[in-house]
C-alpha positions as CSV (number, residue, x, y, z in Angstrom):
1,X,-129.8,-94.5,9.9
2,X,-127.5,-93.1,12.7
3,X,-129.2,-91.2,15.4
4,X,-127.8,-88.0,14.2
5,X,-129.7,-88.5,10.7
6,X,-132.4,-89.2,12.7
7,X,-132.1,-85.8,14.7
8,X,-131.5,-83.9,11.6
9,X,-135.2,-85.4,10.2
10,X,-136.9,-83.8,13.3
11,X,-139.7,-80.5,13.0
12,X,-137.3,-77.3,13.6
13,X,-133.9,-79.0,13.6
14,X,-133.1,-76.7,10.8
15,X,-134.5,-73.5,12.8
16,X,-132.9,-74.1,15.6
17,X,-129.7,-75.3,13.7
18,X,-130.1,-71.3,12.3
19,X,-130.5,-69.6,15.3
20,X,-127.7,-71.5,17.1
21,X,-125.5,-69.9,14.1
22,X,-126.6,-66.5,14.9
23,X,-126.0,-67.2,18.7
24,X,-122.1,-68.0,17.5
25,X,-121.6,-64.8,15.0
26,X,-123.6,-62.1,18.0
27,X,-123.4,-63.6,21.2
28,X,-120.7,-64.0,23.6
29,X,-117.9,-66.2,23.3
30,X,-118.0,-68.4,26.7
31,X,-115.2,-71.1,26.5
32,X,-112.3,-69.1,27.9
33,X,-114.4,-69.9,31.3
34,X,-114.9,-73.8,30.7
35,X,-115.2,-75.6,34.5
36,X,-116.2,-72.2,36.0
37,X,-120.2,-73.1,36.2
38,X,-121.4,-70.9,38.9
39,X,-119.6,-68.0,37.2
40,X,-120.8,-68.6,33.9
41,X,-124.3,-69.3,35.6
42,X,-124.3,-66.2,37.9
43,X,-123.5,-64.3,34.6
44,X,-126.4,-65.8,32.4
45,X,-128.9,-66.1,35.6
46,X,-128.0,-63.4,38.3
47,X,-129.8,-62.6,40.9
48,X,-130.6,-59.0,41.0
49,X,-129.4,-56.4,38.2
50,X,-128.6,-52.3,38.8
51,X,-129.7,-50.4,36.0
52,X,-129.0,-46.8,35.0
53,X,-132.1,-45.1,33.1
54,X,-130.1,-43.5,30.4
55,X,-133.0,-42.1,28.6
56,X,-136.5,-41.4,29.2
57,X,-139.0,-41.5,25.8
58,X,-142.2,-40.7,25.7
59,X,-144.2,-42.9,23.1
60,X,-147.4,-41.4,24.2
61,X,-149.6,-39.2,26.6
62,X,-149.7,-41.6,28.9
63,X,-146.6,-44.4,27.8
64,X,-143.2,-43.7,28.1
65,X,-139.9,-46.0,27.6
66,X,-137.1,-46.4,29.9
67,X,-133.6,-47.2,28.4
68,X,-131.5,-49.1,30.9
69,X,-128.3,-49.8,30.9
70,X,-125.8,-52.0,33.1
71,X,-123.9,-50.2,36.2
72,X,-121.2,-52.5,36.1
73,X,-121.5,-52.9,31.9
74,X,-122.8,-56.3,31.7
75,X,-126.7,-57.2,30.7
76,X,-127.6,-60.7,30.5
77,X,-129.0,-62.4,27.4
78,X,-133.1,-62.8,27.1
79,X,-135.3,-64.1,24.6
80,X,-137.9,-61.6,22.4
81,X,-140.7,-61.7,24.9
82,X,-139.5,-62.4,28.1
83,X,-139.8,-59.7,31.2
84,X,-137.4,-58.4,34.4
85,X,-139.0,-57.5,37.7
86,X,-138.2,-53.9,38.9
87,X,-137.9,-53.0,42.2
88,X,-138.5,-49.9,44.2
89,X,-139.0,-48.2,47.1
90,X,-142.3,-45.6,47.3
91,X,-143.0,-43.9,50.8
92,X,-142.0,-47.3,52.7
93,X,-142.9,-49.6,50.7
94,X,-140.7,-51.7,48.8
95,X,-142.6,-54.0,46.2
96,X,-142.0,-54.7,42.7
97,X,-143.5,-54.7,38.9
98,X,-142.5,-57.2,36.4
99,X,-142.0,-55.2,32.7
100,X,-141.4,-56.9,29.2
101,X,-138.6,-56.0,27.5
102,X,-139.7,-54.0,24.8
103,X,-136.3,-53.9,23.2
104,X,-134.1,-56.6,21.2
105,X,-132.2,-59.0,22.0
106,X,-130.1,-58.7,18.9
107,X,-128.1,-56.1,21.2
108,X,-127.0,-55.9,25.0
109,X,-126.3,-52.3,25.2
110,X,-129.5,-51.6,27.2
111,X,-132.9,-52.8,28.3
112,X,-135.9,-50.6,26.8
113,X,-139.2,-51.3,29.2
114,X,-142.1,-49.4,28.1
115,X,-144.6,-48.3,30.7
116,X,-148.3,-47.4,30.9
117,X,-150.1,-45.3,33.6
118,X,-152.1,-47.5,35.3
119,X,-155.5,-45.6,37.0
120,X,-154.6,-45.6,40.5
121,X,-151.2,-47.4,39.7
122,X,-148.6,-47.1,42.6
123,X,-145.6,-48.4,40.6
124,X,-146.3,-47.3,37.2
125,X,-147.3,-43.8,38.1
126,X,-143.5,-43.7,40.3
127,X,-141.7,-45.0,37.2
128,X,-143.3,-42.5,35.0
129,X,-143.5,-39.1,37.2
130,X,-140.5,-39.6,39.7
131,X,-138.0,-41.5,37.9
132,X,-135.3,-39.5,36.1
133,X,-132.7,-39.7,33.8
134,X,-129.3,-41.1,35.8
135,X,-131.4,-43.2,38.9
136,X,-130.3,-46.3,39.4
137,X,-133.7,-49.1,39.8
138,X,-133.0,-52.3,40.8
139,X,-134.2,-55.5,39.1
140,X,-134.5,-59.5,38.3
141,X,-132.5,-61.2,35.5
142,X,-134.7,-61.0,32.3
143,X,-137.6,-64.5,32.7
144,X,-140.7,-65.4,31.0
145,X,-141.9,-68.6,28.8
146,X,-143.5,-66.1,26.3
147,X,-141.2,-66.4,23.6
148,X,-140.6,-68.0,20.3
149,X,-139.9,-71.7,20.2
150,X,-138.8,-72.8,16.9
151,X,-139.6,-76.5,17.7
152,X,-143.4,-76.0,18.1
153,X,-144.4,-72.6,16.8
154,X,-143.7,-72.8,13.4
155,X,-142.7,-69.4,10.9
156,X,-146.5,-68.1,10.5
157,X,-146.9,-66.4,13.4
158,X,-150.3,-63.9,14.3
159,X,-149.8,-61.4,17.5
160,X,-153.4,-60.0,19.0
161,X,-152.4,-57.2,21.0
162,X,-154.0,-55.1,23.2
163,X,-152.3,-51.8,25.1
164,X,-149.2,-51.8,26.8
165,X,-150.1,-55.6,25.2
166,X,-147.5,-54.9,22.6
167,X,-144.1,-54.3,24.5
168,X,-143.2,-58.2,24.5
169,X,-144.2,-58.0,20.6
170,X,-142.5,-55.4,19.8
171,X,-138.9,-57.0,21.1
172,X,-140.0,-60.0,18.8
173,X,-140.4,-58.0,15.8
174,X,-138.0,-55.9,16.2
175,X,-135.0,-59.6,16.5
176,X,-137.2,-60.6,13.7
177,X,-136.9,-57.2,11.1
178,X,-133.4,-56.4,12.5
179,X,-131.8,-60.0,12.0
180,X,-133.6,-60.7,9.0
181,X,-135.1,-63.7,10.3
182,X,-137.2,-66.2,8.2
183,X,-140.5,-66.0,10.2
184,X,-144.0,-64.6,9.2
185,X,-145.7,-62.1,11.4
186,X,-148.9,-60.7,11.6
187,X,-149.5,-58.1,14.1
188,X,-153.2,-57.0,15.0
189,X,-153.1,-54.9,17.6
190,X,-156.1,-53.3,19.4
191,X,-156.4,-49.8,21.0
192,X,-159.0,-47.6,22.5
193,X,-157.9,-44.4,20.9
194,X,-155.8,-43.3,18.2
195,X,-153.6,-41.0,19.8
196,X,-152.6,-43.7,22.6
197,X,-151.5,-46.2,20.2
198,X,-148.0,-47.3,21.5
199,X,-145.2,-47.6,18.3
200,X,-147.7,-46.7,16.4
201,X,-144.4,-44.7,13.6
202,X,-142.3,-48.0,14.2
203,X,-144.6,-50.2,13.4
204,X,-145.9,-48.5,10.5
205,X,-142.7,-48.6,9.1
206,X,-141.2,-51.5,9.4
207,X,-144.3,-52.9,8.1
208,X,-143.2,-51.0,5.2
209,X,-139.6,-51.9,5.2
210,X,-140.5,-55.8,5.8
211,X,-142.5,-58.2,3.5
212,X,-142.3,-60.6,6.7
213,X,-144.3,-58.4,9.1
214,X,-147.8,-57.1,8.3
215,X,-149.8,-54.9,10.5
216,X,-153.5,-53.9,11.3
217,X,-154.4,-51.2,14.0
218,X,-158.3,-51.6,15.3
219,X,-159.4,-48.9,17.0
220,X,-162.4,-49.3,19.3
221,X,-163.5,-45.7,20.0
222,X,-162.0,-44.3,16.7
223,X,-162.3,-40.4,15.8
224,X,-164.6,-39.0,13.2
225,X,-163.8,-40.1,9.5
226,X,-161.4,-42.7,10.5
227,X,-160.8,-45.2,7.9
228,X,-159.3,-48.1,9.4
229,X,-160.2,-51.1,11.4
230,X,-162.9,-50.3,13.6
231,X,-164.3,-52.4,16.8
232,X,-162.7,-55.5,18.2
233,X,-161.2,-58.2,17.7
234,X,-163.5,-60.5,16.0
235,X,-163.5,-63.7,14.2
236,X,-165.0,-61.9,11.6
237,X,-162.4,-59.8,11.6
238,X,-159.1,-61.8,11.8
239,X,-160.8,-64.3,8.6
240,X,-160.5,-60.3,6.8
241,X,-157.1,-59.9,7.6
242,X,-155.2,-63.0,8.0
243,X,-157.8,-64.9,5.2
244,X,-155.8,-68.6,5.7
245,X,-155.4,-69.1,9.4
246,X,-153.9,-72.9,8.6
247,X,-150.5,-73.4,10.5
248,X,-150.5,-69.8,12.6
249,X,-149.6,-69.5,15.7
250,X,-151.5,-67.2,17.7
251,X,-149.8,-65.3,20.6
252,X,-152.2,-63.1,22.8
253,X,-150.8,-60.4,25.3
254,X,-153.1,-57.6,26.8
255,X,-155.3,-56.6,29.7
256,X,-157.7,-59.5,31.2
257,X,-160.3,-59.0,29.4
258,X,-159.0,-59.2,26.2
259,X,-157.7,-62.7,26.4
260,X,-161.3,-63.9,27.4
261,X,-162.8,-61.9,24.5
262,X,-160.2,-63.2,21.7
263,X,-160.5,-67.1,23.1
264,X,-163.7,-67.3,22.3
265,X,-163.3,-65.8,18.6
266,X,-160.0,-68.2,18.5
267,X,-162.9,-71.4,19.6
268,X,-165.1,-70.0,16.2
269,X,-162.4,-70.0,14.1
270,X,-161.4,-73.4,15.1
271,X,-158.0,-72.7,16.7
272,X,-156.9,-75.8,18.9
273,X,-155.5,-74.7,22.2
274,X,-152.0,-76.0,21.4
275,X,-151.7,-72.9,18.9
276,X,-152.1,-70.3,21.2
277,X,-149.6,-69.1,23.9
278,X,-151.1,-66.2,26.0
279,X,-148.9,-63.9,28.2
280,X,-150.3,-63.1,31.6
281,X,-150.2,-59.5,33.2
282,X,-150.9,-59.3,36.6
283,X,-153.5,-60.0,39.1
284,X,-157.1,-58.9,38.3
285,X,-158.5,-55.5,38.4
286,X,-161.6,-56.7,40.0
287,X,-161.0,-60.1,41.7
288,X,-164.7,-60.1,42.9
289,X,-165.5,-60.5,39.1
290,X,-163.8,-63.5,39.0
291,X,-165.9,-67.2,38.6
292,X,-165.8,-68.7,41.9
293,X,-165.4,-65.7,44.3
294,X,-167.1,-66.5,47.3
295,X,-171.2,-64.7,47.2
296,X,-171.3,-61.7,49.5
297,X,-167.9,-61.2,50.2
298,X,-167.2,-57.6,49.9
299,X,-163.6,-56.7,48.8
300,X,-163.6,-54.3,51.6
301,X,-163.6,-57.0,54.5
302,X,-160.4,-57.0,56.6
303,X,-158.9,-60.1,57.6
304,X,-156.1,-61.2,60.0
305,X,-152.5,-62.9,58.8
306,X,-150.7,-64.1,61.1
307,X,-147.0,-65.3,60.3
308,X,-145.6,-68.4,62.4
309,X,-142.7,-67.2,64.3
310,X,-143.6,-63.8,63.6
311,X,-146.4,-60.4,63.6
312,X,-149.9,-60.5,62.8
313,X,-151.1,-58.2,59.8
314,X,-154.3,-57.0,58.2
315,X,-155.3,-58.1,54.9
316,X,-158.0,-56.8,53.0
317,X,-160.0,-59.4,50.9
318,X,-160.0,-57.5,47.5
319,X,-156.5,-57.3,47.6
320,X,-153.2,-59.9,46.6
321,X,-151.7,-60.9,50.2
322,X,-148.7,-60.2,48.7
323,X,-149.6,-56.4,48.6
324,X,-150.9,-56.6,51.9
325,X,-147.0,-58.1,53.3
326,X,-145.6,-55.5,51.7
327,X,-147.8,-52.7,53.1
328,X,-146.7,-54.4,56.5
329,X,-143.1,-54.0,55.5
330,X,-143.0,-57.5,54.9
331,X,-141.2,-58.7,51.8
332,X,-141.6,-62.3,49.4
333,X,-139.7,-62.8,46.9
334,X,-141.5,-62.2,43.6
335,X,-140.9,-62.5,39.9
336,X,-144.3,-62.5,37.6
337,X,-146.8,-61.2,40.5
338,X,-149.2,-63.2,37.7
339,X,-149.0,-67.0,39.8
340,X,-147.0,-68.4,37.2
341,X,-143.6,-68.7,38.3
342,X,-144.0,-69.9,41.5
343,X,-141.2,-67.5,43.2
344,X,-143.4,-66.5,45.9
345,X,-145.1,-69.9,47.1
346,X,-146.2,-69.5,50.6
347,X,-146.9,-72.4,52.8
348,X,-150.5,-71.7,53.9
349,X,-151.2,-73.1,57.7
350,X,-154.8,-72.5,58.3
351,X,-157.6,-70.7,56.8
352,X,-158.9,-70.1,52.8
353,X,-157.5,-67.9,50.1
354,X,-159.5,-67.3,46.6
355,X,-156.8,-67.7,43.5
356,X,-158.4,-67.0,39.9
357,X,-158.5,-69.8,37.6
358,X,-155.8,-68.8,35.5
359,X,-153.3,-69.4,38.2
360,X,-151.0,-72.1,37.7
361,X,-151.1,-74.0,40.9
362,X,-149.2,-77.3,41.2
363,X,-151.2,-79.9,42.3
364,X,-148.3,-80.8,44.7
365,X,-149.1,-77.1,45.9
366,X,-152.6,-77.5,46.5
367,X,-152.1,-81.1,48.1
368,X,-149.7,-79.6,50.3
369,X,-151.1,-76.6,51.6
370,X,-149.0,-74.0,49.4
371,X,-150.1,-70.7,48.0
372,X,-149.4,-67.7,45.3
373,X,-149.3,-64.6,47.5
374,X,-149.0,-62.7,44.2
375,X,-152.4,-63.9,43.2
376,X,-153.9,-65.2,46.8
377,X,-156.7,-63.1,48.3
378,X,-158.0,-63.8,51.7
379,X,-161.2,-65.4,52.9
380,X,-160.8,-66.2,55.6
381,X,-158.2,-65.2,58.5
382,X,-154.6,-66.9,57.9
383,X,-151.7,-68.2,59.1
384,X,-149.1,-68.6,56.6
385,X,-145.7,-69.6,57.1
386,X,-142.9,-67.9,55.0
């Protein structure tokens, strides 16, 4: 057997076979630019993007979608899932938010990120109440490793959503519906109330339209005489919905305390660890909440930061250093503000920080003295070293 039969007998060589297809007959056509690498890379991977919001949606009270579009006409590809970091500038602060892509890839023309108002959100209430139609925002290229591998995920795929949970779902199913693509999908997708239920038409209809996505609403506060799903996401529940759970994939995306409410149903139902990819959003609402935190440290105390060759700044304890810097005027390069992609590490000189458990630290980091800013709350005073 030559070692390209061997290849072809592989899990997913067909899939990926497939999609590379698709990528030929959509995408675009890179060999006139053969030997000119950092061009082709600077086009695939750049830096920072400008971005026109061309249209300005609201999906519901308190949700709206931004359309953007390229100022010089060019968007890099992304997969279904992945997010870009948007950049502003509020009252003298310049910091960031990173947003999922709630549109598909299966087109270029724009970049739809759908946005929530966040309770005392600084970048989300901006984006929604100051932002108008024709600003240019500022951004990363799209990133993210919460997207469809055909090698390991399989076609029978189950998406627990909760919230603004479903923008990185909803660019997945709408490659999926839009392309035609063989793969399952089963969306379950939890809200508090009825009227704040984001795509709530869309999805509805293409669930309609498409024997190869299926969806359930659950409503946890539902109005009087509602007839649907009602509660949370249970075990109970998704064994009623999805009856055979045997070779899904389960993807979870929603606020922190969802993804600690649907492990533990996932445990029940048997689901090994390997079949579930989980998207994380953000830094804590209440990092004093978190396992670990140190006993009697209020999130109120102040600490000092010093920077080697440079000021000294205050830092509360309750807060992500990272916000603190940038209060000071001070900014780190960022990309998931969630300590996953490791954009910001900051080498830590003296003194403690607190980092949840879900943040993926190197070891080499923690051997080495380096730290998440994104995620990194102070303990003790600092001296950090950027």
């Amino acid at each position: 057997m030559s070692s390209m039969d061997f290849v072809k007998d592989m899990d997913g060589y067909k899939e990926i076979e497939n999609d590379i297809k698709v990528l030929r007959k959509y995408a675009r056509d890179y060999s006139a630019m053969r030997g000119n690498v950092k061009s082709i890379i600077d086009m695939l991977h750049p830096y920072r993007l400008h971005l026109r919001v061309s249209e300005i949606r609201e999906e519901t009270p308190s949700t709206k979608t931004l359309r953007l579009v390229s100022v010089n006409n060019y968007l890099p590809p992304f997969q279904a899932g992945q997010y870009i970091n948007v950049f502003v500038d509020i009252t003298g602060v310049r910091t960031s938010r990173p947003y999922s892509i709630s549109s598909s890839p299966a087109q270029r023309g724009y970049y739809d990120i759908t946005v929530r108002k966040v309770e005392d959100g600084f970048v989300s209430n901006y984006l929604l109440e100051e932002v108008k139609v024709g600003q240019v925002l500022e951004s990363t290229a799209p990133a993210g490793n919460f997207y469809y591998n055909p090698l390991f995920h399989g076609n029978d795929l189950v998406f627990l959503a909760g919230g603004s949970g479903i923008t990185p779902f909803m660019s997945m199913i709408r490659e999926v519906t839009d392309r035609d693509i063989d793969r399952k999908i089963h969306l379950v997708y939890g809200s508090q109330f009825e009227d704040d239920v984001i795509f709530q038409d869309e999805l509805e209809d293409r669930s309609r339209r498409h024997e190869n996505f299926s969806y359930n609403l659950v409503l946890s506060s539902p109005p009087d005489g509602y007839k649907g799903l009602k509660g949370f996401i249970t075990e109970g529940l998704l064994k009623q919905v999805l009856g055979d759970i045997k070779n899904k994939m389960f993807y979870i995306c929603g606020p922190k305390p969802m993804y600690t409410f649907c492990m533990a149903e996932l445990e029940k139902l048997g689901i090994e660890a390997r079949k579930i990819r989980l998207e994380i959003s953000g830094p804590p609402k209440d990092i004093t909440a978190e396992p670990g935190w140190p006993r009697g440290l209020d999130a109120s105390t102040v600490f000092k930061v010093k920077i080697r060759n440079g000021k000294t700044i205050n830092a509360k304890a309750g807060e992500p250093l990272m916000v603190s810097l940038e209060r000071a005027g001070i900014v780190v390069e960022a990309m998931c503000r969630s300590g996953e992609c490791s954009m910001c590490r900051t080498k830590l000189l003296d003194g403690k920080v607190f980092h949840p458990q879900a943040v993926k630290l190197r070891k080499s980091d923690r051997d080495f003295g380096y730290i998440h800013p994104c995620v990194a709350y102070p303990i003790q005073d600092l001296e950090i070293m950027l």
